[in-house]
VEXDRENPA-927631 format. One record per residue: residue number from 1; chain; y, x, z of N, C-alpha, C, O, CB in turn. Coordinates in pm, whole numbers, plus 50000, padded with zeros to 5 digits. Glycine has a CB too. Layout:
<pts>
  nr kette   nc2   nc1   nc3  cac2  cac1  cac3   cc2   cc1   cc3   oc2   oc1   oc3  cbc2  cbc1  cbc3
 NUM     A     Y     X     Z     Y     X     Z     Y     X     Z     Y     X     Z     Y     X     Z
...
</pts>
This chain:
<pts>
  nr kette   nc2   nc1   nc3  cac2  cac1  cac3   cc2   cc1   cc3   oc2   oc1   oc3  cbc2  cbc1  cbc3
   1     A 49880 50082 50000 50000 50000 50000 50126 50087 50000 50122 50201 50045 50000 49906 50121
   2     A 50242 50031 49949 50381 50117 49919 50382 50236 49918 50453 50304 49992 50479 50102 49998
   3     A 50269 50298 49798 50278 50415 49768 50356 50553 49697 50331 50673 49687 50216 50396 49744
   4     A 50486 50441 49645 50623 50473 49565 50720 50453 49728 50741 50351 49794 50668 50326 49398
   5     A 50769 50628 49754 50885 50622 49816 51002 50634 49745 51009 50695 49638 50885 50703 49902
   6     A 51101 50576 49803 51223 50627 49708 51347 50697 49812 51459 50737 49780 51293 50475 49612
   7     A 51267 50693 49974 51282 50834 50016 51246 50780 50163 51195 50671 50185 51443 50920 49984
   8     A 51290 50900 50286 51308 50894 50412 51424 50955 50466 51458 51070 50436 51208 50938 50464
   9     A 51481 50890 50537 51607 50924 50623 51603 50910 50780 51537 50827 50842 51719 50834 50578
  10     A 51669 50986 50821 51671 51002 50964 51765 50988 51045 51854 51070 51020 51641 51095 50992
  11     A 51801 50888 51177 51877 50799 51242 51841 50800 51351 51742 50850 51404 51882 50687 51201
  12     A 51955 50723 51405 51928 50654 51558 51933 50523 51577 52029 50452 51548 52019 50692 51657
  13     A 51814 50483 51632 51772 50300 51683 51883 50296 51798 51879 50399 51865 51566 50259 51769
  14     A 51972 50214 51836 52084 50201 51913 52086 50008 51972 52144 49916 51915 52229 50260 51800
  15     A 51986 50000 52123 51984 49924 52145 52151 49863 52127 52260 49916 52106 51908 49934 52243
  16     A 52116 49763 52143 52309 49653 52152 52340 49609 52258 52259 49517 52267 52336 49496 52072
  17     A 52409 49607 52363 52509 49555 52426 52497 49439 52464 52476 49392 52576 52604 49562 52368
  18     A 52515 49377 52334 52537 49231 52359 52400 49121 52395 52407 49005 52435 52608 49183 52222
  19     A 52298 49192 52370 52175 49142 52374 52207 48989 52485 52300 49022 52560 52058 49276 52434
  20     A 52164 48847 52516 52129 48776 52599 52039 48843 52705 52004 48960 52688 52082 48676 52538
  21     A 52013 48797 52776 51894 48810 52909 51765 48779 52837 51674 48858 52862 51916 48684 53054
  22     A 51745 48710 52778 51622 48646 52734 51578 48726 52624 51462 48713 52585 51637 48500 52696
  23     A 51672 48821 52559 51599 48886 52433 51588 49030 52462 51560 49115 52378 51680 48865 52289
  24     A 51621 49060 52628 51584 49201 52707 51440 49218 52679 51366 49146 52747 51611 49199 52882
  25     A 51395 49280 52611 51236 49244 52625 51155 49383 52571 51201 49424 52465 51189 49091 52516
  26     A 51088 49431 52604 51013 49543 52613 51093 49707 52581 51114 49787 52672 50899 49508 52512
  27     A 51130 49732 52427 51200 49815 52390 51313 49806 52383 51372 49913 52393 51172 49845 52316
  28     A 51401 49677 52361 51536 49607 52388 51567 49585 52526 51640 49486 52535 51543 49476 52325
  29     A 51535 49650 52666 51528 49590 52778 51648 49649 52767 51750 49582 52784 51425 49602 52887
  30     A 51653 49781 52737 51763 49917 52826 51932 49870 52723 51939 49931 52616 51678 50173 52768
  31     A 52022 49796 52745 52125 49783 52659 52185 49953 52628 52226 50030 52715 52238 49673 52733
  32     A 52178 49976 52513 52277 50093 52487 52170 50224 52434 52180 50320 52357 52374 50135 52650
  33     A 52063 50166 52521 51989 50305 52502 51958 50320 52336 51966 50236 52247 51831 50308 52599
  34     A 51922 50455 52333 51870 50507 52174 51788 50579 52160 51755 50666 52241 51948 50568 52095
  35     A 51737 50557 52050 51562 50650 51999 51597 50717 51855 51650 50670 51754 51386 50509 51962
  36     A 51542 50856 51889 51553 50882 51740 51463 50814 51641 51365 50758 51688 51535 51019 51718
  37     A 51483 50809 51491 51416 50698 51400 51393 50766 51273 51495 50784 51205 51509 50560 51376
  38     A 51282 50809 51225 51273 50784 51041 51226 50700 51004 51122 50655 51054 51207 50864 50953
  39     A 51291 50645 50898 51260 50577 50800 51263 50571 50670 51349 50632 50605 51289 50515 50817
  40     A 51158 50488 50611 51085 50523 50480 51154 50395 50425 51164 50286 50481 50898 50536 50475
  41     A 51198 50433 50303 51239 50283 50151 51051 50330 50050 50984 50430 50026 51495 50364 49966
  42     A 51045 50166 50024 50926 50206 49946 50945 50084 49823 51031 49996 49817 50764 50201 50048
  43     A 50860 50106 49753 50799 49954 49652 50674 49933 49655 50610 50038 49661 50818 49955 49490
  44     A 50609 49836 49652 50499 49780 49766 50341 49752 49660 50230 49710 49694 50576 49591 49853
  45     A 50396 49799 49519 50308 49802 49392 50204 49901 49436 50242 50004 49490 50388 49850 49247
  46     A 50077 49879 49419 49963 49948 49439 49981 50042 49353 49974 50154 49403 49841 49881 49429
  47     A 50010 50040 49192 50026 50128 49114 50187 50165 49124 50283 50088 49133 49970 50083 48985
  48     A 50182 50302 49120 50367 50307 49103 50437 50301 48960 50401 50344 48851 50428 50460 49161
  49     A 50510 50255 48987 50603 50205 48845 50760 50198 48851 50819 50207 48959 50563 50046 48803
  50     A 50827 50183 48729 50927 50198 48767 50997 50049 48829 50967 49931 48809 50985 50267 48661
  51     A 51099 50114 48911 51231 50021 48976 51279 49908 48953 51344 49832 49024 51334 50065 48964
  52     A 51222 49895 48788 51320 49801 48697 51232 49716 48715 51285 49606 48727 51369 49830 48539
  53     A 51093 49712 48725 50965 49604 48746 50994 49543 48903 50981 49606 49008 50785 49697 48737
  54     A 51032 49415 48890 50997 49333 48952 50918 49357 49110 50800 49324 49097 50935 49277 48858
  55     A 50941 49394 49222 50856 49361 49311 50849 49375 49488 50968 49366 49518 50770 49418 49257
  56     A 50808 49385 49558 50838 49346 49679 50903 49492 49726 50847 49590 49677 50706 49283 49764
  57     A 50997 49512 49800 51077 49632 49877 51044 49674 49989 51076 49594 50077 51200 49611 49902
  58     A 50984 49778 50031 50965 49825 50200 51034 49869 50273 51072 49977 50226 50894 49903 50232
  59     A 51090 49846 50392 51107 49998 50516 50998 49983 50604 50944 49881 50648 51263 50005 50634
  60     A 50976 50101 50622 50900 50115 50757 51049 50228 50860 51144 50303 50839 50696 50224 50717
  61     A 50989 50179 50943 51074 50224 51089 50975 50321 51218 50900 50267 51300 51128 50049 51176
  62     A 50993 50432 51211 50869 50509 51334 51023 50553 51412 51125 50611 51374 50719 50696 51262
  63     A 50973 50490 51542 51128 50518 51647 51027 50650 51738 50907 50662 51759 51206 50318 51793
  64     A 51106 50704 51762 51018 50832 51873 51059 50853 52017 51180 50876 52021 51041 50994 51816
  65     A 50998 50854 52151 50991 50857 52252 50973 50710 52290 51052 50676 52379 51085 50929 52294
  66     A 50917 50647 52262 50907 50472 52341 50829 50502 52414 50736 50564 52362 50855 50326 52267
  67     A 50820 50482 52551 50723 50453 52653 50663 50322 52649 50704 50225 52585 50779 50470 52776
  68     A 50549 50329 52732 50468 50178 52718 50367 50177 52686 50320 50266 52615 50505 50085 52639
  69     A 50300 50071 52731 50179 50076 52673 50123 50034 52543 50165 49928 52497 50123 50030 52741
  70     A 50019 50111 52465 50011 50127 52348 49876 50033 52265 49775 50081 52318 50009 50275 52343
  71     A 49839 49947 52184 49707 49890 52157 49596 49927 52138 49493 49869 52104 49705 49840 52088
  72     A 49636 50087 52175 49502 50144 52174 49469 50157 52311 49351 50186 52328 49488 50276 52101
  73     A 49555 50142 52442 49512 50138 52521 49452 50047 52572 49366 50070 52657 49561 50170 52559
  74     A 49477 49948 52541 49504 49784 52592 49357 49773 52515 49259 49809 52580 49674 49666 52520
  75     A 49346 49741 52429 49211 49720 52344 49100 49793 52358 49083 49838 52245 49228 49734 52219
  76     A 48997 49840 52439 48866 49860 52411 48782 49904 52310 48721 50010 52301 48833 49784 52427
  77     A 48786 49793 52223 48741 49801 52122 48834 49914 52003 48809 50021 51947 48727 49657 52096
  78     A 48933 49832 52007 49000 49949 51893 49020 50088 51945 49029 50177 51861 49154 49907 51842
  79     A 49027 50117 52070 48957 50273 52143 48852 50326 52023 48884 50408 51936 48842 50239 52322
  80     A 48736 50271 52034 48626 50299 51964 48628 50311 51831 48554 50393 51777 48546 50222 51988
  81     A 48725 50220 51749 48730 50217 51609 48802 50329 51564 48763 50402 51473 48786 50096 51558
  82     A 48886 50340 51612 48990 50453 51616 48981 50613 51662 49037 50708 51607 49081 50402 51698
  83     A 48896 50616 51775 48871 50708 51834 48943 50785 51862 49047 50814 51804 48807 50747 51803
  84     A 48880 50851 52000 49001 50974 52059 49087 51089 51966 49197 51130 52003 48916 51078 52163
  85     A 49046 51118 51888 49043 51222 51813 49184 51186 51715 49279 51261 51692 48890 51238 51739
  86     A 49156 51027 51662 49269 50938 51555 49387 51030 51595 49419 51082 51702 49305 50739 51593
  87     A 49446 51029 51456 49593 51040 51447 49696 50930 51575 49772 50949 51669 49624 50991 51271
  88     A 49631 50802 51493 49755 50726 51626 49709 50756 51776 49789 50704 51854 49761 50522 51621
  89     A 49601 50827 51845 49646 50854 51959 49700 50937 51998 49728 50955 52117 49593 50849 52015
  90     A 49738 51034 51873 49888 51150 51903 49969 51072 51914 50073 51130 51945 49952 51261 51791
  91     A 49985 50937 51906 50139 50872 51858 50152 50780 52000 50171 50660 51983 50139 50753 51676
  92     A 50142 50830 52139 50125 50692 52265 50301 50742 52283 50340 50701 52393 49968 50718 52462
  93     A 50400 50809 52215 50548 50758 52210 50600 50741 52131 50716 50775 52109 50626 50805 52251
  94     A 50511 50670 52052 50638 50605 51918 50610 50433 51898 50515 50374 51949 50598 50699 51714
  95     A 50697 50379 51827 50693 50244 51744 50773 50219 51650 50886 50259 51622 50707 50140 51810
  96     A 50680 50124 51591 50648 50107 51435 50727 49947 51391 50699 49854 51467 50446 50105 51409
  97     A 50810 49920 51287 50838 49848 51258 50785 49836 51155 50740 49948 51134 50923 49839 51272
  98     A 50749 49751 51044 50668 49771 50911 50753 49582 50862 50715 49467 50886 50425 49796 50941
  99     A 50847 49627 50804 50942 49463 50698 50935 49563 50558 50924 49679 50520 51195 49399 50763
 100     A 50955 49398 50506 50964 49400 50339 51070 49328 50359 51117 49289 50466 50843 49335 50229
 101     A 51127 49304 50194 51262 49226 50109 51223 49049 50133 51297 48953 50118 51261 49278 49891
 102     A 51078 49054 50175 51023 48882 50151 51067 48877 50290 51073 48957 50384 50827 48825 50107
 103     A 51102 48731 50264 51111 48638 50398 51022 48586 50480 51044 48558 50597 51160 48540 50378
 104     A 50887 48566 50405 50800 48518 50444 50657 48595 50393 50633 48681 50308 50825 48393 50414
 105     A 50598 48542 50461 50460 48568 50408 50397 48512 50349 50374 48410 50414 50390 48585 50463
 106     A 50326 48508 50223 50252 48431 50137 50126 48382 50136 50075 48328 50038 50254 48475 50053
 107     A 50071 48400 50245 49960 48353 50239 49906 48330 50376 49926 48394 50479 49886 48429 50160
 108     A 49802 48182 50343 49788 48127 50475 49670 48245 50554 49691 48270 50673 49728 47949 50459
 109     A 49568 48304 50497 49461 48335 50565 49479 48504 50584 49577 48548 50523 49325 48280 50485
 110     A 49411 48589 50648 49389 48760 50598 49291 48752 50481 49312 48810 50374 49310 48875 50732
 111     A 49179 48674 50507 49095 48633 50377 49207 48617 50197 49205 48692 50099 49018 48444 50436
 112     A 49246 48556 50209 49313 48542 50085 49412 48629 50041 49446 48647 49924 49364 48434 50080
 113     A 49459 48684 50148 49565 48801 50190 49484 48948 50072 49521 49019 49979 49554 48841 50424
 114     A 49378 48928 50140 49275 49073 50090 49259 49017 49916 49295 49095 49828 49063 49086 50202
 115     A 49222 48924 49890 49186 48857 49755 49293 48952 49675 49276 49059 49618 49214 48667 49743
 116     A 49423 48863 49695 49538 48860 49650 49548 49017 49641 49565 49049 49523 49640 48778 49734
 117     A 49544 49109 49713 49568 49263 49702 49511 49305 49591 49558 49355 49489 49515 49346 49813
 118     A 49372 49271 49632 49218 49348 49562 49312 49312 49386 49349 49400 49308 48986 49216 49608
 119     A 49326 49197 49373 49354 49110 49189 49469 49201 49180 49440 49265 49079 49410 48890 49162
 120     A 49636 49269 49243 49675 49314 49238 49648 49450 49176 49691 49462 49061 49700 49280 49307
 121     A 49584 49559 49230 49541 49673 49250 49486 49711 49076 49484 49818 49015 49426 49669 49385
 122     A 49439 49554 49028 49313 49614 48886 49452 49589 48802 49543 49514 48837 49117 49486 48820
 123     A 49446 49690 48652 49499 49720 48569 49501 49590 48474 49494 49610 48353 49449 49835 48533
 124     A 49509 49466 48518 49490 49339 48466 49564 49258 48558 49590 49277 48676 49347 49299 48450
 125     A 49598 49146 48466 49679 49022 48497 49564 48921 48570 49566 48863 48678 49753 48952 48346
 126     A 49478 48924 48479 49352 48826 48494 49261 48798 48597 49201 48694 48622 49273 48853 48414
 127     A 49258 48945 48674 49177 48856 48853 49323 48774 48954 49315 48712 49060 49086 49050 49013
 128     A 49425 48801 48886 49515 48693 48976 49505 48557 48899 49489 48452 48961 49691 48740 48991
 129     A 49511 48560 48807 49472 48424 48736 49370 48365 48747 49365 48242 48734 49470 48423 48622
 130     A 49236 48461 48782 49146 48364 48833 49174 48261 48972 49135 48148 48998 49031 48445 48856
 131     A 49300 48405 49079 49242 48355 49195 49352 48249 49170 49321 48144 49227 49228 48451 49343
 132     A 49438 48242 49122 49509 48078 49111 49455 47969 49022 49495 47852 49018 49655 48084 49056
 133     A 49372 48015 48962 49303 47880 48855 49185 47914 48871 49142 47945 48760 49337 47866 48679
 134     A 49071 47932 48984 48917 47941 48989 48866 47867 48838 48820 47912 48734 48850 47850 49141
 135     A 48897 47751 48880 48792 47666 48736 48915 47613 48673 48957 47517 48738 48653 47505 48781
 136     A 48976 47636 48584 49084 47646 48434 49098 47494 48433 49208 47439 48437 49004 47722 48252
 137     A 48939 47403 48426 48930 47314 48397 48915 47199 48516 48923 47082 48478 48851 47334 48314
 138     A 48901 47215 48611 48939 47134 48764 49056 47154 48846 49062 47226 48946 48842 47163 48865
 139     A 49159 47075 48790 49306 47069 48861 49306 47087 48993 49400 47153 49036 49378 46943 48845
 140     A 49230 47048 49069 49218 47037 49227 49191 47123 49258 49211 47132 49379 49144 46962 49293
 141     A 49114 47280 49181 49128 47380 49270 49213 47475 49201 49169 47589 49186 49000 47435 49316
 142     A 49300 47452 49168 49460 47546 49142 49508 47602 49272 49509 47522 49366 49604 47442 49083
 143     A 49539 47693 49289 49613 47707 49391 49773 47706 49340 49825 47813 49310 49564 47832 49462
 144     A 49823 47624 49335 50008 47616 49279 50050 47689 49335 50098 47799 49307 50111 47497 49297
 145     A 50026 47584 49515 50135 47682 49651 50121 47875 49647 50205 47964 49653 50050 47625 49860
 146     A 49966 47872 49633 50012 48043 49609 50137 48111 49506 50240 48176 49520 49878 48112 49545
 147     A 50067 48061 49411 50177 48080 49275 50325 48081 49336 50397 48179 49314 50166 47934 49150
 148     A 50368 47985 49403 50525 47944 49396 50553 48049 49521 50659 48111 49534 50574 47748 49428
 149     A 50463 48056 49592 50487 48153 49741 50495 48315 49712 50565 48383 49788 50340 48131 49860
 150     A 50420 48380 49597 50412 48467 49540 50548 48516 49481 50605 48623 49500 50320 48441 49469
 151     A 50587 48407 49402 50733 48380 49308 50819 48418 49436 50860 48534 49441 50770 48187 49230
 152     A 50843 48353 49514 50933 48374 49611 50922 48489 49654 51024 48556 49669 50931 48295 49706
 153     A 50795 48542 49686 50776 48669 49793 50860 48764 49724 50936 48831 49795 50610 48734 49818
 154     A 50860 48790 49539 50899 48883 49501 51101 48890 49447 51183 48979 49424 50784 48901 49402
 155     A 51100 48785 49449 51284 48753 49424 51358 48847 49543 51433 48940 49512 51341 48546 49459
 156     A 51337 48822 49638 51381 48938 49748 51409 49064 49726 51510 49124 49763 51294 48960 49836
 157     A 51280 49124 49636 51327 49251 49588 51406 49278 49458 51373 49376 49390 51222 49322 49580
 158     A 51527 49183 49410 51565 49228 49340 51689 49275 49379 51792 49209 49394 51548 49169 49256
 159     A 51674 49374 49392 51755 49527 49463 51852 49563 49364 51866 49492 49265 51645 49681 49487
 160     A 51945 49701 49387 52024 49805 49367 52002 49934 49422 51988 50046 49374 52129 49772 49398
 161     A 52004 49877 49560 51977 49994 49668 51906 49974 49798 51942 49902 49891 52102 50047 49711
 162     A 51796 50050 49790 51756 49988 49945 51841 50013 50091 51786 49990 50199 51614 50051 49979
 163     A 51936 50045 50086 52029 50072 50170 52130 49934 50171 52222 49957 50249 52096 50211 50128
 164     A 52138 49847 50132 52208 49738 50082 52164 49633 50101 52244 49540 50114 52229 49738 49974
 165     A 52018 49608 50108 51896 49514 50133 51888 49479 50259 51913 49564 50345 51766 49568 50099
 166     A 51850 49347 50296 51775 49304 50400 51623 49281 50419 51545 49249 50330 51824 49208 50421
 167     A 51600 49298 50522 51420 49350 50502 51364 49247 50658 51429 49223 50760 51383 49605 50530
 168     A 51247 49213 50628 51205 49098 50712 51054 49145 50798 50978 49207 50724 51183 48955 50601
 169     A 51017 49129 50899 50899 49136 50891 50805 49000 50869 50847 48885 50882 50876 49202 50997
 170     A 50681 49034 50834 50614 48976 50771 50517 48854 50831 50456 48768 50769 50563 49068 50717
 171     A 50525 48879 50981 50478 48770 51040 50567 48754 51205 50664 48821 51241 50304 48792 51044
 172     A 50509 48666 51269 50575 48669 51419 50545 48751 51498 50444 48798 51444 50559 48570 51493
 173     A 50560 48815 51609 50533 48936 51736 50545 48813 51823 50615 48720 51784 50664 49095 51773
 174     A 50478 48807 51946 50506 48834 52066 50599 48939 52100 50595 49061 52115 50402 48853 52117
 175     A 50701 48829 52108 50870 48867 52180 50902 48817 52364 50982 48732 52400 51011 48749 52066
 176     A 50812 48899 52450 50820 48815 52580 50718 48705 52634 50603 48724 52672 50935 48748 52570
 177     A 50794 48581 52628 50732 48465 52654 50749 48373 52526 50700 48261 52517 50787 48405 52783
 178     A 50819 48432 52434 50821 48348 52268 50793 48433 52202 50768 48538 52260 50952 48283 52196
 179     A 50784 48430 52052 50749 48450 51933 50866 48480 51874 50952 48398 51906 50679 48352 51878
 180     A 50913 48583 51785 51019 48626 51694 50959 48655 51572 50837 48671 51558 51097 48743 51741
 181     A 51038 48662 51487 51037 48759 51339 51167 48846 51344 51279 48807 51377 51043 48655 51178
 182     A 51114 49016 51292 51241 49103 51302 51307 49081 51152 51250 49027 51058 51204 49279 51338
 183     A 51447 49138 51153 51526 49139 51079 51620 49238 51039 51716 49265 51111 51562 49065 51103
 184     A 51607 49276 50968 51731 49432 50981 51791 49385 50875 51739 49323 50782 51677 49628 50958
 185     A 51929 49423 50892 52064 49372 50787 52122 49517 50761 52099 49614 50833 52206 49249 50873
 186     A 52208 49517 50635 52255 49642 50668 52394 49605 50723 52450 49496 50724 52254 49744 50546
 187     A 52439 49733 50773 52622 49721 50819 52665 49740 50714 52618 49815 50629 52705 49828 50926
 188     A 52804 49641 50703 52910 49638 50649 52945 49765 50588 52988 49771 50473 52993 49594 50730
 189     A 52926 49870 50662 52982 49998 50621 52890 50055 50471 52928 50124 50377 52966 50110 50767
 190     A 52780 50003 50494 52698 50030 50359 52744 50000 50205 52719 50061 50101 52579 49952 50372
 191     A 52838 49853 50238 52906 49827 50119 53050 49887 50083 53108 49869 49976 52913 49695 50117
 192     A 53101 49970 50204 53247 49997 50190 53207 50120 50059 53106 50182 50025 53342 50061 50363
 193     A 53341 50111 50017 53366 50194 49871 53283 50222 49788 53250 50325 49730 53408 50309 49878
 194     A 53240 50080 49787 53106 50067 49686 53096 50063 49527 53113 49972 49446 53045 49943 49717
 195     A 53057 50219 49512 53107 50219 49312 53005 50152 49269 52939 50098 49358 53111 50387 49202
 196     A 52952 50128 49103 52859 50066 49019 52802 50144 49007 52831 50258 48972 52879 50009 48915
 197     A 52641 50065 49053 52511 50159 49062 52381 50160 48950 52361 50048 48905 52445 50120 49197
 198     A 52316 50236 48911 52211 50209 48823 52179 50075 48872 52206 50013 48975 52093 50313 48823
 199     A 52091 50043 48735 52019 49889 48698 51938 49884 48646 51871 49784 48618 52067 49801 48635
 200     A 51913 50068 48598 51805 50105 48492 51744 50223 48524 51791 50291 48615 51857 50121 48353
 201     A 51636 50260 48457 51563 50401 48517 51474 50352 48576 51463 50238 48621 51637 50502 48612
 202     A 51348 50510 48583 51232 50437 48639 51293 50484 48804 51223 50420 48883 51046 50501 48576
 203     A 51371 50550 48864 51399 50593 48948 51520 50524 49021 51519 50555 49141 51400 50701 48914
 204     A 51607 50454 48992 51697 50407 49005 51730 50380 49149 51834 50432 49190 51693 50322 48929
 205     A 51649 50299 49245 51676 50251 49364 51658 50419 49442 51712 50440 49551 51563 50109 49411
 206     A 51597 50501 49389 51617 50655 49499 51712 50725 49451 51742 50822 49521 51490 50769 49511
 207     A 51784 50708 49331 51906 50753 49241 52003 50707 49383 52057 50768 49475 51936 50651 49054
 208     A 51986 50539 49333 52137 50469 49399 52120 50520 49576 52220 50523 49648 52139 50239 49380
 209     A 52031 50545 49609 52000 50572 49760 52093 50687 49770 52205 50704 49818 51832 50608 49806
 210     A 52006 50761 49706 52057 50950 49750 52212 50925 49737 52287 50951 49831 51994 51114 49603
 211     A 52258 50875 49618 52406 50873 49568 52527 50798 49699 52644 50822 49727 52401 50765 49405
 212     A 52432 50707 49747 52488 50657 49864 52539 50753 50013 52640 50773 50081 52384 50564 49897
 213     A 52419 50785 50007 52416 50930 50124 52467 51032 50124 52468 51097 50229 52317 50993 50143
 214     A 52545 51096 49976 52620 51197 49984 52742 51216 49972 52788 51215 49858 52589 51254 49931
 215     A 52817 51237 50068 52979 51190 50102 53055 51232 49981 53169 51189 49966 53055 51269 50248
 216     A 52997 51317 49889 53080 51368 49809 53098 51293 49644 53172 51312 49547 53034 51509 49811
 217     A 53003 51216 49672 52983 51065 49576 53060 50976 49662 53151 50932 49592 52804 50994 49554
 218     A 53068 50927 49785 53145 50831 49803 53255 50850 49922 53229 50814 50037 53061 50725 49819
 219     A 53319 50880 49902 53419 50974 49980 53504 50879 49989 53508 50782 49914 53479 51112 49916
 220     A 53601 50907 50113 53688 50830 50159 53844 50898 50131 53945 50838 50168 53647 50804 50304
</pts>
């Protein structure tokens, strides 16, 4: 999955201030506090291709020093799957954000979730067409809603810059005693002295990125 970067940059996660009482909640408890952060821009195409194609947008977010407890501790089982040895149990101080450009998620099951990848992945149009029209000739097992949920998933990514984008995660967390979905927006400041950016190229969204990032392209 999002095997096209179009780069990584490095920051600071800067809890807010203003937070309510009620949204103090695990890594958001400490108002003010900060973690250092890289993060990755990706495109979410199994095969990589260019920019100009159509398709869903990534960040991932790895914040460093979080204390807490970790799901490999908590879980038993995934102890075992994972094992002592795993990469993520070097990782018991970091966390992971993982949003795309979609708002939502497209699909009701992990079962269909996997389908939908697998038809993706082959050098053909045609195992997604099966999985929305099984039998061509029995209307009732179409899947439409996939189709139209699909359509949607990918409109999101029609980008410039992933620095410019809003990025969603993909299902709910346990936030406390409720349920959230994260959201990252960019600041205002992302759009200040904003020249005209590629629209073309197979490279374009790590063009318009880098070009963003170097003061001497957009200077004040």
């Amino acid at each position: 999955m999002h095997p096209k970067s179009h780069g990584c940059v490095h920051g600071t996660f800067r809890v807010s201030r203003r937070l309510p009482p009620r949204r103090r909640v695990g890594l958001f408890e400490h108002e003010g506090r900060e973690f250092p952060a890289w993060v990755r821009f990706s495109n979410a195409a199994h095969n990589p291709q260019d920019d100009g194609v159509l398709d869903v947008r990534g960040m991932a977010v790895k914040m460093m020093g979080v204390d807490g407890p970790k799901m490999t501790s908590l879980d038993p089982d995934l102890r075992k799957i994972l094992g002592s040895k795993h990469h993520y149990a070097l990782e018991n101080r970091t966390h992971d954000f993982l949003l795309s450009t979609a708002q939502t998620f497209p699909f009701l099951d992990p079962s269909l979730s996997g389908q939908f990848f697998e038809a993706m992945s082959a050098q053909s149009i045609w195992p997604f067409v099966v999985l929305v029209f099984p039998t061509w000739w029995n209307p009732t097992t179409w899947n439409l809603g996939l189709l139209s949920s699909v359509y949607d998933w990918y409109q999101g990514g029609d980008i410039t810059n992933p620095l410019t984008a809003t990025y969603y995660s993909g299902t709910p967390y346990r936030f406390g005693a409720h349920a959230a979905k994260y959201r990252f927006s960019p600041c205002p400041t992302n759009f200040a002295n904003q020249h005209a950016e590629k629209t073309f190229g197979g490279e374009f969204l790590r063009e318009n990125m880098r070009a963003r990032l170097d003061p001497t392209v957009y200077s004040t």
